[in-house]
C-alpha positions in Angstrom: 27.8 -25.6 -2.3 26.3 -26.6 -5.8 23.9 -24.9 -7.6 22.3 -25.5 -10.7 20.5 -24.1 -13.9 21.8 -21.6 -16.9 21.0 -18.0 -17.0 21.8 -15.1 -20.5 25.2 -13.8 -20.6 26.1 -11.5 -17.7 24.5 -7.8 -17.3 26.2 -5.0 -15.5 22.9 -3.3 -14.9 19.0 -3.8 -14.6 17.8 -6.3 -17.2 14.6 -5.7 -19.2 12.7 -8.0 -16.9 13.2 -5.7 -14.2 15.7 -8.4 -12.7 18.9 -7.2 -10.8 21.7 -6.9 -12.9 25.7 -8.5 -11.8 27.1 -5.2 -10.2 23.6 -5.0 -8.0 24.0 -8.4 -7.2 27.1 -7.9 -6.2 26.3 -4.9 -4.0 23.6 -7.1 -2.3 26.2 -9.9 -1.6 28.6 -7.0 0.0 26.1 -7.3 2.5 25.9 -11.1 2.8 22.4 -11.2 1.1 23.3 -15.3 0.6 19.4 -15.1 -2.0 21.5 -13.1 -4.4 24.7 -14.4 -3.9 22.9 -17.8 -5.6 21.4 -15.8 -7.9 25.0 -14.3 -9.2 26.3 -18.0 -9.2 23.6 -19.5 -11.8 24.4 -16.0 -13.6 27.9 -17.7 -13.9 28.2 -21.5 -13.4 27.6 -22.4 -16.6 29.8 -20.1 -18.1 32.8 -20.8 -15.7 32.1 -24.3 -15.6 33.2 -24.5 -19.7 36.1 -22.4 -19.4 37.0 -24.4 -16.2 36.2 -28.0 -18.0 39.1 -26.8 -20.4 41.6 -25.6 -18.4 41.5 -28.8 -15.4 40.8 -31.3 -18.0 39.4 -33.4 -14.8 35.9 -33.5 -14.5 35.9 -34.3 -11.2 37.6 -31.2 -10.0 35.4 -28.6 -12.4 32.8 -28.1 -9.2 35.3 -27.8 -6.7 37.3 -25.1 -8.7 34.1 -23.5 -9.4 32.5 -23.5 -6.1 36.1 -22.5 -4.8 36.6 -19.2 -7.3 32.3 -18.4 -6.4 33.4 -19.0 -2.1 36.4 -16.1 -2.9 33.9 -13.8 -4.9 31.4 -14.3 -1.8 33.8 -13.5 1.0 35.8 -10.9 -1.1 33.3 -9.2 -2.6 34.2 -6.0 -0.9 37.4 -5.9 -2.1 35.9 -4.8 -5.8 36.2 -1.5 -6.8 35.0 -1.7 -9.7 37.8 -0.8 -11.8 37.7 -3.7 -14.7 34.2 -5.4 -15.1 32.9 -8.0 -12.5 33.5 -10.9 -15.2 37.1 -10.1 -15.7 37.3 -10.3 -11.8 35.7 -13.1 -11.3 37.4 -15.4 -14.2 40.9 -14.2 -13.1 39.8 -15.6 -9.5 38.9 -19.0 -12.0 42.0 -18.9 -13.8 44.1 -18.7 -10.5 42.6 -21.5 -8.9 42.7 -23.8 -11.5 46.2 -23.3 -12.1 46.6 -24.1 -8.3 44.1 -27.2 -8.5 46.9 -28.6 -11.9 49.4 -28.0 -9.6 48.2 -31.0 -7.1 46.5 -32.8 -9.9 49.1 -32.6 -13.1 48.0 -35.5 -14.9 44.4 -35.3 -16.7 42.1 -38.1 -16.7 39.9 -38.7 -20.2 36.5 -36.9 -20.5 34.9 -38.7 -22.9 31.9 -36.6 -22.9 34.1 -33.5 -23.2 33.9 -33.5 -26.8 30.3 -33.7 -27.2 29.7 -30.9 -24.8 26.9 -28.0 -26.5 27.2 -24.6 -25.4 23.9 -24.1 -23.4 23.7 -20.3 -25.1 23.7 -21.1 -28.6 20.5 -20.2 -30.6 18.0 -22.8 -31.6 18.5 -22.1 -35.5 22.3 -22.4 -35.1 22.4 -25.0 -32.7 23.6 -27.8 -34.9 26.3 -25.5 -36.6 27.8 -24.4 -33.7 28.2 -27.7 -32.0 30.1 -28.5 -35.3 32.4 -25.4 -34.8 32.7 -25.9 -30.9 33.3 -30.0 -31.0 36.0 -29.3 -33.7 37.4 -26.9 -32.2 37.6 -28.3 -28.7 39.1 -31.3 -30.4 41.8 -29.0 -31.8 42.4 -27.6 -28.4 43.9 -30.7 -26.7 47.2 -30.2 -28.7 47.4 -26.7 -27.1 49.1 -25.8 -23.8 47.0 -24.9 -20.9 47.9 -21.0 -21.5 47.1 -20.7 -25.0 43.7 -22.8 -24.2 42.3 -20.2 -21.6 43.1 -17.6 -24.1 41.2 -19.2 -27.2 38.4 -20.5 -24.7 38.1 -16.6 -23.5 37.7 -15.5 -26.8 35.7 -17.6 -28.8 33.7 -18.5 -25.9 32.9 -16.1 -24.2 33.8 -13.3 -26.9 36.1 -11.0 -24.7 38.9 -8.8 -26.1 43.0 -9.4 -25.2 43.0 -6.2 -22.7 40.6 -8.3 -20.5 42.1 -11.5 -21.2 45.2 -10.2 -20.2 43.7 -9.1 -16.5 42.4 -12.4 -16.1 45.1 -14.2 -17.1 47.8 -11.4 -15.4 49.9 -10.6 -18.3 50.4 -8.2 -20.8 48.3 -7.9 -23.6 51.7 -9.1 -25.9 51.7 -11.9 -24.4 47.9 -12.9 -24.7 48.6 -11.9 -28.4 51.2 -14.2 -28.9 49.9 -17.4 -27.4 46.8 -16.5 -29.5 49.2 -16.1 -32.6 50.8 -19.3 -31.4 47.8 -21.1 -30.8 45.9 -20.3 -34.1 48.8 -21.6 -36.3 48.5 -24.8 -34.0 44.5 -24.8 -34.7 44.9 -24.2 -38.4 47.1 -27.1 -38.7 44.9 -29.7 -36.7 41.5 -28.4 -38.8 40.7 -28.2 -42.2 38.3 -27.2 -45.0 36.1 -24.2 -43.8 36.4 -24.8 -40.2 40.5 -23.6 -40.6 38.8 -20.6 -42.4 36.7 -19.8 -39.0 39.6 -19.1 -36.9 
């Protein structure tokens, strides 16, 4: 399954198009609708597809992961409840199987496109700034483990708070402050000048 295109950060409702939002989407894929089922996985390929690029570190196995966590949301999807928001479901299904796909593939092969990589939501006018911030700060990354990575990548790309961090990642919210703590110190160290300041 592979499907292609980008799409505005996530809605839970109606969006002012008219346009069904996540949690209707999801309702319609409850009931196998396979149209909206595609339409929820542009809504999140691109953004699972960065998160996943830095947590397998193996381009080759970012589709597979992503197509595997979407192939879960589609035959689980009645098993939400909607207790925590769809996203934190769905990137805790992510974060699970890419620890498994690390587990059979431990060693990373080189990316060398990885840090060139633009966010595809960043706004014409700050374009060129934040692909300085984000190529920085993915360089900056590598040095990190894969635990403190998925929690910098959760929240300065894609801007969610430690509570949800910590029920996609499983663990108490101490612990997603402390690798954050952790990492930060590690991230101040490997940048420098203003970039240092940004973190």
């Amino acid at each position: 399954m592979s499907a292609s295109g980008t799409a505005s950060r996530p809605t839970t409702g109606a969006s002012a198009s008219g346009a069904p939002g996540e949690r209707e989407l999801l309702e319609r894929v409850k009931m196998h609708d396979l149209d909206a089922f595609e339409r929820l996985y542009r809504i999140y390929q691109p953004r699972l597809a960065r998160f996943l690029t830095n947590l397998v570190k193996r381009p080759q196995l970012v589709e597979e992961v992503l197509d595997d966590t979407m192939m879960v949301v589609w035959n689980t999807a009645a098993s939400f409840r909607g207790t925590s928001k769809l996203s934190t479901w769905v990137f805790a299904i992510a974060y699970r199987k890419a620890l498994k796909a690390r587990m059979r593939w431990p060693d990373p092969l080189e990316d060398q496109q990885f840090d060139n990589r633009v966010s595809n939501d960043a706004a014409p006018d700050a374009e060129l700034e934040q692909s300085r911030i984000r190529s920085a700060l993915v360089d900056a990354m590598e040095g990190l483990s894969a635990e403190q990575r998925a929690v910098v990548d959760l929240t300065y790309f894609h801007d969610l708070g430690y509570r949800e961090i910590a029920e996609i990642l499983g663990c108490p919210v101490d612990t997603v402050k402390t690798r954050m703590f952790h990492a930060r110190r590690r991230l101040r160290q490997a940048l420098s000048g203003t970039l240092a300041d940004w973190l």
